[in-house]
N, C-alpha and C positions, 0 to 999 in steps of 0.2 A: 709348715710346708715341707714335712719331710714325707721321705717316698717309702713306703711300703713295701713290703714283702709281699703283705695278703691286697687283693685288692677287694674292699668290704662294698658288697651292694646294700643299697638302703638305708636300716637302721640298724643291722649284724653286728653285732658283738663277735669278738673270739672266745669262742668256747673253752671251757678245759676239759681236757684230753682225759681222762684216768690212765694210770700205767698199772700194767700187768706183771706177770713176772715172763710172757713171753716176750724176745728181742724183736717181734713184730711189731711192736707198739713205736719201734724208730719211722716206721713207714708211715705213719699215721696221719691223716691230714684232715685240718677243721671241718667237721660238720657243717659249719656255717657260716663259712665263708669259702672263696672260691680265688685258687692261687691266681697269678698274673699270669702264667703261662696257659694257663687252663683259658682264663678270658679273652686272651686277641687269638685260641684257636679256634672258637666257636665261634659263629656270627650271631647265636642268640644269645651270648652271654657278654659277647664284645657290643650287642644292641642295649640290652638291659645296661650295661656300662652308663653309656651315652644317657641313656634316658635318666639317669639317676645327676646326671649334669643339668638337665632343665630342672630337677626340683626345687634349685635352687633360685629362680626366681620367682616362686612363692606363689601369690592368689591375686599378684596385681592389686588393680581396686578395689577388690572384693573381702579386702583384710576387717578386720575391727573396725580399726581404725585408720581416715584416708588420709591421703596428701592434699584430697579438695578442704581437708580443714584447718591445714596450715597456706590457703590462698582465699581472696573473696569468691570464692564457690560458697564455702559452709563454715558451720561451728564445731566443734566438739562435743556434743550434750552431757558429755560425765567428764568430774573434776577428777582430780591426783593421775591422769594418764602424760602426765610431763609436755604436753601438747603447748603451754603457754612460756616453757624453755625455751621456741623453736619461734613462736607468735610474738613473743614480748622482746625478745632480742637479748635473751640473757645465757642464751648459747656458749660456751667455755668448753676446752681440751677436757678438761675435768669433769664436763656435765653435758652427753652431746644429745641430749632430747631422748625423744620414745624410741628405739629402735623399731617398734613395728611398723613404723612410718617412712623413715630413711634408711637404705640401705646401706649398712656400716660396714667400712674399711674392709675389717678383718675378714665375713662374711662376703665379701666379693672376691677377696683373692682366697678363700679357700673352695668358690666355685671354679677361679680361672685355675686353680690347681687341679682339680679333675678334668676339664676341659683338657689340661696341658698333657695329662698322662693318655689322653685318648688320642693328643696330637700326637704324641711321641710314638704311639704303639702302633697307632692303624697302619702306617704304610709297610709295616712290618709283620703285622697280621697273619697268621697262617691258615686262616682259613681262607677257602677258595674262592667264595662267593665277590667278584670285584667289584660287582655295581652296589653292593650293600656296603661295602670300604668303604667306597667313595662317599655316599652316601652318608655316612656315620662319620666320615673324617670334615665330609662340607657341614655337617651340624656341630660340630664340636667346636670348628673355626668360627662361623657363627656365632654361638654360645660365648666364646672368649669375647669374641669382638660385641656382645650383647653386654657384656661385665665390667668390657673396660668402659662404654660410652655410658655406662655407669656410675662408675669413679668419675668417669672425666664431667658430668654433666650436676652431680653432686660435689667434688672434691678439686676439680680441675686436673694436672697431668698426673699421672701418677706411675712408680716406678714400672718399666716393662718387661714381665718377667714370660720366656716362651719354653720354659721346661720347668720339670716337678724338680726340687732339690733335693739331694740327697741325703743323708747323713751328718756328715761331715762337712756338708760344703756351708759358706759364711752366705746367709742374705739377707744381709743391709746392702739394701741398691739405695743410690738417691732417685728421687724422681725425674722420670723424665719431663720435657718441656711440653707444653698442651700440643703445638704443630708435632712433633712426633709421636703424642697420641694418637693424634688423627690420621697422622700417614700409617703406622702400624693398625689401626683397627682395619681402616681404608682397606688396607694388602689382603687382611684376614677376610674380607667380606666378598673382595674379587675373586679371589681363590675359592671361596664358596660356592661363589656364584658359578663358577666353572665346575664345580664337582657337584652342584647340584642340579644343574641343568638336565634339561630331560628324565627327572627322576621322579616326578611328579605331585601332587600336593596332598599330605595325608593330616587331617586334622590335629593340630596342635603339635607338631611340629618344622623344622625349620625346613626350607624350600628357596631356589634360587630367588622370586618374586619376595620372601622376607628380607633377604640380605640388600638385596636390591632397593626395598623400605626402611631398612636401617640404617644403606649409605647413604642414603637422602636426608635421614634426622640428625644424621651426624654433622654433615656439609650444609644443612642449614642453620644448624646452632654455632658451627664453625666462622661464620659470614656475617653472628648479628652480632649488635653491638657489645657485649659485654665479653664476646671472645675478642674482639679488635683494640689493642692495648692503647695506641692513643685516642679512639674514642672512649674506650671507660676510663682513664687515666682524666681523661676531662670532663666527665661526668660523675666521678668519685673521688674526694681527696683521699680515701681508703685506698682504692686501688690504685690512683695518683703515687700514693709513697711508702706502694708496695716497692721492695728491693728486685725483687725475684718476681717479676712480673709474666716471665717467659713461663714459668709454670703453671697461668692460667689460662694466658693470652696468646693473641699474636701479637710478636712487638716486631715483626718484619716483614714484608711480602706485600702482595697488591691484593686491597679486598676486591675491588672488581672482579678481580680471576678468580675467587674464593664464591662471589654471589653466582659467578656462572657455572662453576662447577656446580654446585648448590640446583643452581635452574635443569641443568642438564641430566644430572641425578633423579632428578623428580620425573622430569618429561620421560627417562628412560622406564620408569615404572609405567606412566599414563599409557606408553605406547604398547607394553607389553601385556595388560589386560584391563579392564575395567572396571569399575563399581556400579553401585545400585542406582539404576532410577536417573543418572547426569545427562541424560540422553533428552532430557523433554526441551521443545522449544516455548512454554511455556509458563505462569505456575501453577502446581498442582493446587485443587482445591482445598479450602481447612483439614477436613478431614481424612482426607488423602493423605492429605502431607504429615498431619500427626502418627496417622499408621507408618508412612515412610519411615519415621522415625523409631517408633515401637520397635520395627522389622529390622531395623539398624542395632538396637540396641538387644536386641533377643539373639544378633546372630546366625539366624536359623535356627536355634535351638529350642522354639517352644510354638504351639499350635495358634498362637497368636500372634504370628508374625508370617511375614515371608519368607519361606525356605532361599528364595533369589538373593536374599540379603548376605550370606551368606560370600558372594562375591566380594564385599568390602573388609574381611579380614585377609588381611595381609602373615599374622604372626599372631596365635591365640593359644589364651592358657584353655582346654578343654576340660568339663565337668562332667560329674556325674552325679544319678541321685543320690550318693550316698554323703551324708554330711559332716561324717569323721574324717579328718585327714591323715593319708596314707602319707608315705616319704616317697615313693617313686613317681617317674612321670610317665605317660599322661593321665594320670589313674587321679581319684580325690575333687572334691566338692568343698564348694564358702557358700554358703547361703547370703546374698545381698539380702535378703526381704526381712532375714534376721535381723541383721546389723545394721541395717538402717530403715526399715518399715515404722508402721506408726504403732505405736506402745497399745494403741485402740484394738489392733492384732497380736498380740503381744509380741510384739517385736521390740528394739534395743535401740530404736531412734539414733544411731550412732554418730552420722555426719549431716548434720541438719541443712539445708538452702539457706542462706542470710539474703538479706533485702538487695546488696547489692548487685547480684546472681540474678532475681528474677528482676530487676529492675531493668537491665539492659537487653530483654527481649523487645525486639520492638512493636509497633505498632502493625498490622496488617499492610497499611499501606506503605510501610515500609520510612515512617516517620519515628523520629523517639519517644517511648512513653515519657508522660512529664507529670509529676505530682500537682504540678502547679494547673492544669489543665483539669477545671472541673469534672468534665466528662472521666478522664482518664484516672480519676482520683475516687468517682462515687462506682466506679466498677474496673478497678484493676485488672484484672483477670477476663474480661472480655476481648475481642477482637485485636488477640497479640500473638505475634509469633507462634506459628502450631508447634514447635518446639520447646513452646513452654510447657505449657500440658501435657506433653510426651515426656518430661525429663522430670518435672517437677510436681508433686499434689501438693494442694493449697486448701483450704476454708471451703469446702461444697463440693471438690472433688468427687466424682463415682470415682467409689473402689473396689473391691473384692466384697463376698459375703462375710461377713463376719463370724466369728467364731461362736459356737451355739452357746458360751457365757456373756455376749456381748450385745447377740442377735437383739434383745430385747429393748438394750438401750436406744440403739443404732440398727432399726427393721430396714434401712435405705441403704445402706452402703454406701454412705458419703462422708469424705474427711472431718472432722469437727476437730478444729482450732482454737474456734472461739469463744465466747459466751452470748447466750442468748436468754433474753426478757422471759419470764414462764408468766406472765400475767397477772400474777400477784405481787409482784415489786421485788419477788428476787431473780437470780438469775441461775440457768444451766450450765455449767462447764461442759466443754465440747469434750465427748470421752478420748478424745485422740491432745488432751492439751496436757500439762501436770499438773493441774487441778484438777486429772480423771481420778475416778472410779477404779480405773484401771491403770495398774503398775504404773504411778504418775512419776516415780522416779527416771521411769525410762521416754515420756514425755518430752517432744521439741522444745526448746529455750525460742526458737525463729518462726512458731507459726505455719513451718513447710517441712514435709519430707519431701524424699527421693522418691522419683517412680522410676528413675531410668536404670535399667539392668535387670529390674524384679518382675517376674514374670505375671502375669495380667490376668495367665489364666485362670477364671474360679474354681479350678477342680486343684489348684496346689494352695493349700492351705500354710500361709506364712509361721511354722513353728518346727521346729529342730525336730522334727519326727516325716517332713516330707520336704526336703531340698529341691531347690528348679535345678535344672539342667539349662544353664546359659554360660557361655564362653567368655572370657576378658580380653578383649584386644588389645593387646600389646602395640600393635600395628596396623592399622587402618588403613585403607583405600585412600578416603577424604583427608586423613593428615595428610599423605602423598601430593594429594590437590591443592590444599593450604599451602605445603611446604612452594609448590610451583608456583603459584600466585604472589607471596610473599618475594620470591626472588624474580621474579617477571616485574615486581613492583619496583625493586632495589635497580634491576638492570634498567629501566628506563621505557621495560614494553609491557605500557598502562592496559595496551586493545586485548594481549591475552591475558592480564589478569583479569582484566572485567569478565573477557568470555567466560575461564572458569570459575569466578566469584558466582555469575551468576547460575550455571549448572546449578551449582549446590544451593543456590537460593530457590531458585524454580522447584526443585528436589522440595523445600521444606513451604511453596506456597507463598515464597515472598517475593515482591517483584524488582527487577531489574536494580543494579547500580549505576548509576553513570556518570559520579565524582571522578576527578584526577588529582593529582597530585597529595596532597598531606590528607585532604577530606579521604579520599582514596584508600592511605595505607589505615586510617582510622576507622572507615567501615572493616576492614577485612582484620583487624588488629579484634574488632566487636564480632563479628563473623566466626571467628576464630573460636571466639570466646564460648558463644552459645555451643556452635556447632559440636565442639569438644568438650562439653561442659561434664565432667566427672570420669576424664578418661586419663586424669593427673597428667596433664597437659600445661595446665598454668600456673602451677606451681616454676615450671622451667623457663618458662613462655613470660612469666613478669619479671623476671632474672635475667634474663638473654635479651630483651627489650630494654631494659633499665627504668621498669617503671614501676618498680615493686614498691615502692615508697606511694604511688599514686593507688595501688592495688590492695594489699594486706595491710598497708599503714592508715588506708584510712577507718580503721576499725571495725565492727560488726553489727549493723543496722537489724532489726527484727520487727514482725507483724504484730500487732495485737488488733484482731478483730475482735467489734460489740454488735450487738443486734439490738435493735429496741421495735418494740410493736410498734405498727403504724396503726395509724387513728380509728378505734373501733372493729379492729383485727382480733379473731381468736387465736391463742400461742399452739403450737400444733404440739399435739402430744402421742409418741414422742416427737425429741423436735426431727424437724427436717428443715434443709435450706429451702427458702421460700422468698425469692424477692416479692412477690405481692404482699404477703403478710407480717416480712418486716422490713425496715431500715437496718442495712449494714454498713458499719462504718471502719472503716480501716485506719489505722494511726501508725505508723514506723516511729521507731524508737531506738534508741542505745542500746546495747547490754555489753555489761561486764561482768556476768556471773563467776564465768572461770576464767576469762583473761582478758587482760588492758590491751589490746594490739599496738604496736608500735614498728617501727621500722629502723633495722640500722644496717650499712653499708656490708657491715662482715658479712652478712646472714646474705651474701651474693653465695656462699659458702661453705658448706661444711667444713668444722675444723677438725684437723687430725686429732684423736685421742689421746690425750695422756701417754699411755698405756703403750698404741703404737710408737709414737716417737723414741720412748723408752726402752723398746724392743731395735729399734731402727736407729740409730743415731744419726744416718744419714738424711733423714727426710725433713723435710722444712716445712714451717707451718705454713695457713691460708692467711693472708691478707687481713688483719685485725683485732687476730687473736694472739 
């Protein structure tokens, strides 16, 4: 964290100078990079600043690899990526997991370090433009305040630093308490919100209505249980006899006044604009409601969605077709359909769906699916949540055309998972299984990919030579709605949780709730689940509940579908899904290819590194390590 001379955009190296033998060569200044006076006189140069402050929050969930595979969303498909550190509980200072998953200590405070320098400089700025200040100064606050509820929601409090340090100066701070996290992001967010007001909303960056959705995930993670220090204190003997409890929790104050901030926060987004499609008094029909969702998860960014959807981002990383990553922002492209599509496209299967994921869509009528239920068992995948099919491809799935090396195997375009009878008493591996034809190393372990995020249309062909263009939501609309409902639940007023539980059911075609009490917070806790299913949501969400033990501990359940001919059937060649022509049978199963899951108390957690503490003397570790 030291402060610089030069202020370096991007990826800019300091050049070297050549010297002459003229005394000019004293005046001389880098090629390639651009002083600090030079930068807060210009507004375009003091904007590129700023924008070099959002690259640091990366590609979301768009990375390699996700955070739905350290919760029961998915698996990991490829071993040695340290992912069963994080899953099996063997997490240590010395050994803190994948960093492309978590984001680590050190890389968050050397984003709030640029943040800090654009705080310190804007209001001193000499360029003239003031509504671009303002503007530049309310995203930087923002950005800080996006960094800390970072650390605070991975690491708990953490020291609070509001300028860049200089030279000379000592920083070892100790950490601050979690409630003065929360009050300083809190100030950071207000203050946005006032400098960004009437400034308008420009795709993929920050805007009063973000800050507004960030005080709300802040003040609703602040109110559950595992920030409320005698409720997790009596729910964990870990965090029971933690010493230093204040630097995760509250050990003081009234949650009540905490859930209503929490409600009031929320409500203040809902009143200020809208999302997609919550309007209906209805539910929409299957089909409708599966597109509803497509158009949610596209963004607006692809011709197979609704450009209208585009209302439900709140705060979004923006893409483009190009599939190499730049360093600036808003510029740069991840291909989802890479990183997690079916290896049958030649894709990298990267974050597979596990059984437990598609198990808790429910049924149409708004009943649970149940294995135990013959019907429900000889056809899985029928008359269940249109949100299933929207987020998830299964065993029969339509997908995209196939690649003209594949077209032959697969002339239908449909998922192959499983194995199918060929008539003669052997059997076909589905090209999308790793018993394919095709790059089977990059083959699901679960049976399911992803479809949510990947673009549908057949004209972008799933391979590093044509990237979608779809946004990552950071911040969503319907989280906004969840978060309301959740604390409408805590306060005691069940009529307007139900009203907006069911907007968003009707939205996706299912009908009404109308439990109270524990049934209540249980549907909306599953509600939750689906609705946000791959927006690394429950990753925090089984943490903040305290029910991570009931979620990632109960290990990783997978599909193995069979097909056998039915009686006097021709096997269709090639195959294609055909319920008249065969029997398909579905079995869930265990896996433990690349890791045992297990659960322990620390992993509420991250712990400080080594390395930091080392650096810090004053900073205290997490709770178990």
């Amino acid at each position: 964290m030291k402060k610089r001379k030069l202020v370096l955009l991007g990826l800019l190296t300091v050049a070297l100078i050549p010297i002459s033998c003229n005394d000019d060569f004293l005046e001389t200044q880098p090629l390639d990079a651009i002083s600090a006076d030079a930068t807060w006189a210009d507004g375009a140069l003091a904007q590129a600043f700023v924008f070099n402050v959002y690259s640091s929050l990366g590609y979301g969930g768009f990375e390699e690899e996700g955070l739905a595979s350290l919760t029961d969303e998915a698996m990991f498909t490829h071993s040695g990526r340290g992912i069963n550190v994080i899953t099996e509980g063997s997490l240590s200072p010395s050994g803190t997991g994948n960093v492309n998953i978590i984001p680590q200590w050190n890389e968050l405070y050397l984003a709030i370090r640029k943040a800090n320098i654009a705080i310190q400089e804007l209001p001193n700025a000499s360029f003239e433009d003031q509504t671009l200040k303002d503007r530049l100064l309310g995203e930087a606050l923002f950005l800080r305040a996006y960094y800390y509820h970072q650390l605070m929601r991975y690491y708990g409090g953490a020291p609070l630093v509001e300028s860049p340090y200089g030279l000379d100066e000592d920083y070892s701070v100790a950490r601050s308490t979690y409630a003065e996290n929360v009050e300083f992001v809190i100030a950071d967010l207000n203050t946005a919100m006032a400098l960004l007001d009437g400034k308008g909303i420009t795709a993929g960056r920050a805007s009063r209505l973000s800050a507004m959705g960030l005080k709300s995930r802040v003040l609703i993670y602040a109110a559950s249980d595992l920030r409320d220090g005698p409720t997790a204190s009596a729910k964990s003997s870990v965090l029971g006899s933690y010493s230093n409890l204040d630097l995760v929790a509250y050990t003081a104050g009234d949650r009540d006044t905490r859930w209503n901030a929490a409600k009031t926060a929320a409500k203040a987004v809902l009143d200020a604009t809208t999302g997609y499609k919550l309007d209906l008094t209805e539910p929409a029909s299957a089909e409708e409601a599966k597109q509803n969702h497509i158009s949610i998860s596209m963004g607006g960014g692809s011709a197979v969605g609704d450009a209208a959807a585009r209302s439900e981002l709140l705060f979004e990383r923006t893409h483009t077709p190009l599939f190499t990553v730049e360093s600036n922002w808003p510029l740069g492209g991840i291909h989802q359909g890479i990183n997690n599509g079916p290896n049958g496209y030649h894709n990298w299967a990267g974050n597979t769906p596990i059984q437990q994921l598609v198990d808790d869509y429910q049924m149409m009528d708004g009943s649970d699916f149940d294995w135990s239920n013959p019907e429900h068992a000889a056809a899985p995948y029928e008359n269940r949540d249109p949100r299933l099919s929207a987020t998830i491809l299964y065993d029969g799935s339509p997908w995209k055309p196939r690649p003209d090396d594949v077209a032959a195997i697969d002339p239908f375009d449909e998922i192959q998972t499983g194995t199918y009878a060929d008539g003669s008493g052997g059997i076909i591996a589905g090209v999308d299984m790793r018993d394919s034809p095709i790059e089977n190393w990059n083959g699901s372990r679960s049976g399911y990919y992803v479809r949510k995020f990947i673009d549908a249309d057949p004209a972008i062909v799933d391979n590093q030579s044509s990237a979608q263009v779809v946004p990552w939501p950071f911040i969503r609309y319907t989280e906004i709605v969840l978060n309301y409902i959740e604390a409408s639940i805590a306060s005691g007023d069940e009529g307007e949780a139900r009203n907006w539980l069911n907007k968003i059911r009707y939205r996706a075609g299912m009908p009404a709730i109308t439990a109270s009490g524990t049934e209540l917070l249980e549907d909306y806790i599953n509600e939750r689940r689906v609705e946000l299913a791959y927006e690394e949501h429950r990753y925090h969400d089984a943490r903040r509940w305290m029910i991570a033990d009931e979620t990632l501990g109960r290990g990783i359940e997978v599909m193995k579908v069979s097909a056998t001919l039915k009686a006097g059937a021709t096997p269709r060649t090639p195959y294609q899904y055909d319920t008249t022509v065969y029997d398909y049978n579905y079995n869930v199963i265990d896996n433990n290819d690349n890791e045992t899951r297990t659960w322990d108390d620390k992993m509420y957690y991250m712990p400080l590194s080594r390395d930091e503490i080392n650096r810090n003397e004053l900073l205290i570790q997490n709770p178990g390590y």
